[in-house]
KEKE-3310 file (N, C-alpha, C; in steps of 0.2 Angstrom, whole numbers, plus 5000, padded with zeros to 4 digits):
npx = (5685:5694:5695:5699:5712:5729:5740:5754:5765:5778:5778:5787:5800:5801:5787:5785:5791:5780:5768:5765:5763:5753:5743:5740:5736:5724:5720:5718:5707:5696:5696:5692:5684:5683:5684:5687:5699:5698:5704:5702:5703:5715:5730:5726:5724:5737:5747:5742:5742:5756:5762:5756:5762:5775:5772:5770:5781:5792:5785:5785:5800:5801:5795:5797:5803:5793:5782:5769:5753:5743:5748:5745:5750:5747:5735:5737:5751:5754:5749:5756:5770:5763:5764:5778:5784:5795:5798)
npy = (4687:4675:4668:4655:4653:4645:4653:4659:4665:4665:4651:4636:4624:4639:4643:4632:4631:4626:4627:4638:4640:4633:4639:4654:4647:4643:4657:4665:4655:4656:4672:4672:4664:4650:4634:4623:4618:4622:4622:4635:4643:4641:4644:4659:4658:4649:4661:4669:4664:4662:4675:4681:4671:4673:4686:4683:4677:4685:4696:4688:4686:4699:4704:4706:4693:4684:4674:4662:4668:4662:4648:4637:4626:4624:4614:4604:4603:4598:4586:4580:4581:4573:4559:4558:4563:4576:4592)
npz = (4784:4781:4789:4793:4789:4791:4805:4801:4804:4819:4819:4827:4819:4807:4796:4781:4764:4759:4767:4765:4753:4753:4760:4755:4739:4747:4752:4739:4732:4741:4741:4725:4723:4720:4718:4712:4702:4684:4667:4661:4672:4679:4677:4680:4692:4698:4695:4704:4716:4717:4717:4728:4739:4737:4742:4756:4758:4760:4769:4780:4784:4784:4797:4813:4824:4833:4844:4843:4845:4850:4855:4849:4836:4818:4812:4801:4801:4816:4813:4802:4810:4822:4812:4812:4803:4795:4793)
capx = (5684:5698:5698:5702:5719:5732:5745:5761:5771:5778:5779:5792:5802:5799:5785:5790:5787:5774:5763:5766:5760:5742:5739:5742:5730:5718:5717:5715:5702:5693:5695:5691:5677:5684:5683:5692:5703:5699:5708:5701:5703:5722:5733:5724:5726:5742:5749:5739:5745:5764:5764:5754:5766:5781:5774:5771:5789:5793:5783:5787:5804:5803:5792:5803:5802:5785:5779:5763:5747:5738:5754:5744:5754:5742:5731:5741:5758:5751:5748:5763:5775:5760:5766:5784:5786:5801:5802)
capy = (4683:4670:4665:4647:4654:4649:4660:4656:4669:4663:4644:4635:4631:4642:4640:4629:4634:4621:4629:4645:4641:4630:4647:4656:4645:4644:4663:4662:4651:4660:4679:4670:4660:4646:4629:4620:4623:4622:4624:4642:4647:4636:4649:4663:4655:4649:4667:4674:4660:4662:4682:4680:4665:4677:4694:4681:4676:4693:4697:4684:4687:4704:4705:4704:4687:4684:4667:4662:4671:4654:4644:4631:4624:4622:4605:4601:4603:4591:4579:4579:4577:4564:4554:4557:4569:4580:4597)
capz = (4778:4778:4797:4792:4785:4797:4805:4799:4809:4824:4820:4828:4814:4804:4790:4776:4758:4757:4773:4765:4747:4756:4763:4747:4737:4751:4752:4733:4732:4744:4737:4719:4722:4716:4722:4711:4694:4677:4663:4660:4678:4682:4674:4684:4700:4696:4695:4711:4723:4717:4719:4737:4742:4737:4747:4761:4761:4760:4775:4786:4785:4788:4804:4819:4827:4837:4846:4840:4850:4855:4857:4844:4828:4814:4811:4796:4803:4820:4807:4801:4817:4822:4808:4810:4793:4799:4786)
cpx = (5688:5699:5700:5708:5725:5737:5751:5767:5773:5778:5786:5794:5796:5794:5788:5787:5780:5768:5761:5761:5752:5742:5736:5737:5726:5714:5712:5708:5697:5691:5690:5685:5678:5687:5688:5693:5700:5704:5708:5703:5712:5727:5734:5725:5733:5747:5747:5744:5754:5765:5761:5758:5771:5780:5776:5778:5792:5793:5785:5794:5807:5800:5798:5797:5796:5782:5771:5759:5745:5744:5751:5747:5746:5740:5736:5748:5756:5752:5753:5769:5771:5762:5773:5788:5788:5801:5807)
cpy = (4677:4668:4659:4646:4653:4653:4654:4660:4668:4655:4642:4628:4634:4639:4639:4632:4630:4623:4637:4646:4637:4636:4652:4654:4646:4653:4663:4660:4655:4666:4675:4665:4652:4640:4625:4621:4619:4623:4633:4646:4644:4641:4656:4663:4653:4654:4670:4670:4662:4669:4682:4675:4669:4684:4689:4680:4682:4694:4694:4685:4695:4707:4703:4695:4687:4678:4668:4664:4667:4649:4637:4632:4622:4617:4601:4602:4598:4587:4578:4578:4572:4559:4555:4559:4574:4586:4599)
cpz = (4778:4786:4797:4790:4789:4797:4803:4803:4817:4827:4821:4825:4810:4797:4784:4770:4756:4761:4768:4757:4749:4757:4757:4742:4742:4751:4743:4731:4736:4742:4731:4718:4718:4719:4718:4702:4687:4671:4660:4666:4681:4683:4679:4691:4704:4700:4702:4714:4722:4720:4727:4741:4742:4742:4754:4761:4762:4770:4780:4790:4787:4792:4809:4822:4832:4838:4844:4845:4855:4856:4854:4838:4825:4811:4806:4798:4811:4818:4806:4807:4819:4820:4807:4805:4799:4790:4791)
residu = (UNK:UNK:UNK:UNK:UNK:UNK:UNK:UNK:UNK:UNK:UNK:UNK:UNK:UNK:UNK:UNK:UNK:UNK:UNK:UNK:UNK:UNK:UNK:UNK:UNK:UNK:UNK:UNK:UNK:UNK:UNK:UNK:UNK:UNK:UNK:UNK:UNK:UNK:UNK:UNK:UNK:UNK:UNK:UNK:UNK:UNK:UNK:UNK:UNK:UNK:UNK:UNK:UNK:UNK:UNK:UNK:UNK:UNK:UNK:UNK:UNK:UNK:UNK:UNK:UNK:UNK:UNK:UNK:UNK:UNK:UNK:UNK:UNK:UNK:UNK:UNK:UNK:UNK:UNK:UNK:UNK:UNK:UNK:UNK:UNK:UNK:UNK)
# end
C-alpha cells in the first residue's frame, strides 16, 4: 500500500527528524485519504503523524544497526547533498 514510503533504517547518517516526520505524514495522508489539510481534517493529521513520527523513532532506535538493502539513499536526501544541505 505505501511502497513510495522510503526506508529510513539503515541510512547512513542516521534519519533526521525531518525524514522521519515526511514519512510520517506521507503514511498519513495515504491511510487517510487525504490529500491536503483543511481546517476540519489539520488537527486530525496533526495528531497521527506525531504519534507514527514517535513510534518510528522508537523503532529505529531499537532495531539493531542494518545497512540499507539496495545500498540507495532516498531521492530527497540526494537532493539534498546535491545542493550541499548538510543535516
Amino acid at each position: 500500500m505505501c511502497s513510495d514510503i522510503t526506508r529510513l533504517r539503515g541510512l547512513e547518517p542516521a534519519a533526521t527528524e525531518q525524514e522521519i516526520y515526511a514519512s510520517a505524514l506521507q503514511y498519513v495522508r495515504k491511510v487517510g485519504g487525504v490529500s491536503g489539510l483543511s481546517t476540519t481534517t489539520k488537527a486530525a493529521v496533526d495528531k497521527a503523524v506525531a504519534a507514527i513520527a514517535a513510534a518510528t523513532t522508537t523503532l529505529l532506535a531499537e532495531l539493531p544497526s542494518h545497512p540499507s538493502a539496495d545500498g540507495v539513499e532516498p531521492p530527497a536526501r540526494r537532493a539534498r547533498v546535491g545542493e550541499g544541505v548538510a543535516d
